[in-house]
C-alpha positions in Angstrom: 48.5 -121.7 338.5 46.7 -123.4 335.7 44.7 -121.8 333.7 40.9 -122.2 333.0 40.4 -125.4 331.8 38.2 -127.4 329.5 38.3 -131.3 329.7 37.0 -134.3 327.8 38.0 -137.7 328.0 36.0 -141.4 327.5 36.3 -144.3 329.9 37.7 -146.6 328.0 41.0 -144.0 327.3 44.2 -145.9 327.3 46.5 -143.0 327.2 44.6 -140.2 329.2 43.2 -142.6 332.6 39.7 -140.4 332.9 39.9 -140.8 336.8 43.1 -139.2 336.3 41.6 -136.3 334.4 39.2 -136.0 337.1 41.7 -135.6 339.7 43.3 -133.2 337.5 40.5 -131.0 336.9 38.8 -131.5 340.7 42.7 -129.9 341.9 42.5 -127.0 339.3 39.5 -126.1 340.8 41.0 -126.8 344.5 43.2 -124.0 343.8 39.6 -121.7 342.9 40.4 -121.7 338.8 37.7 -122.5 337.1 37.9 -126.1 335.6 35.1 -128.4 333.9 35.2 -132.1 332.7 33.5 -134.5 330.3 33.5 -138.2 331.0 32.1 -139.9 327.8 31.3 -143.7 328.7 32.7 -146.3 326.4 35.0 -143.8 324.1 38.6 -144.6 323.7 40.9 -142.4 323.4 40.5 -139.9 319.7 37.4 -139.8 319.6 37.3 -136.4 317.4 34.5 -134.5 316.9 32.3 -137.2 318.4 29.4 -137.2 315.7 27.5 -140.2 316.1 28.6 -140.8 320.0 28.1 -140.2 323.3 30.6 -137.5 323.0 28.5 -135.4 320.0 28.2 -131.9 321.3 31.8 -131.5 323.4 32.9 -128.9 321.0 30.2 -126.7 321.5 30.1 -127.5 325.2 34.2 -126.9 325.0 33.8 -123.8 323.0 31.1 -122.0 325.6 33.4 -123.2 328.4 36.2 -121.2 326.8 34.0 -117.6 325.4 32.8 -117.6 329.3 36.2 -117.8 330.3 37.7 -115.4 328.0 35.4 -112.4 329.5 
């Protein structure tokens, strides 16, 4: 059983498919973890922190994911 788990991943990722991720998370949650997923549109694959893209704001998002999953 996985863990709870936090996802981000842009559509234009060469390494890590984002329909792939999808179907990743959508089966952790299947088996009734709790599981959530970013899809950034455009971002390739490291995109870091995101500042200045559609991905700005993941690590907070990531972050409250993971403190309401800790409890």
């Amino acid at each position: 059983m996985e863990p709870p788990t936090y996802a981000c991943v842009g559509t234009s990722d060469g390494i890590a498919s984002y329909r792939s991720m999808e179907n990743y998370i959508s089966q952790i949650k299947r088996n009734g973890t709790n599981a959530e997923i970013e899809v950034f549109r455009g971002l390739s694959h490291g995109f870091g922190l995101g500042e200045g893209t559609v991905a700005e704001g993941w690590m907070d998002h990531a972050v409250s994911f993971w403190e309401e999953n800790m409890k």
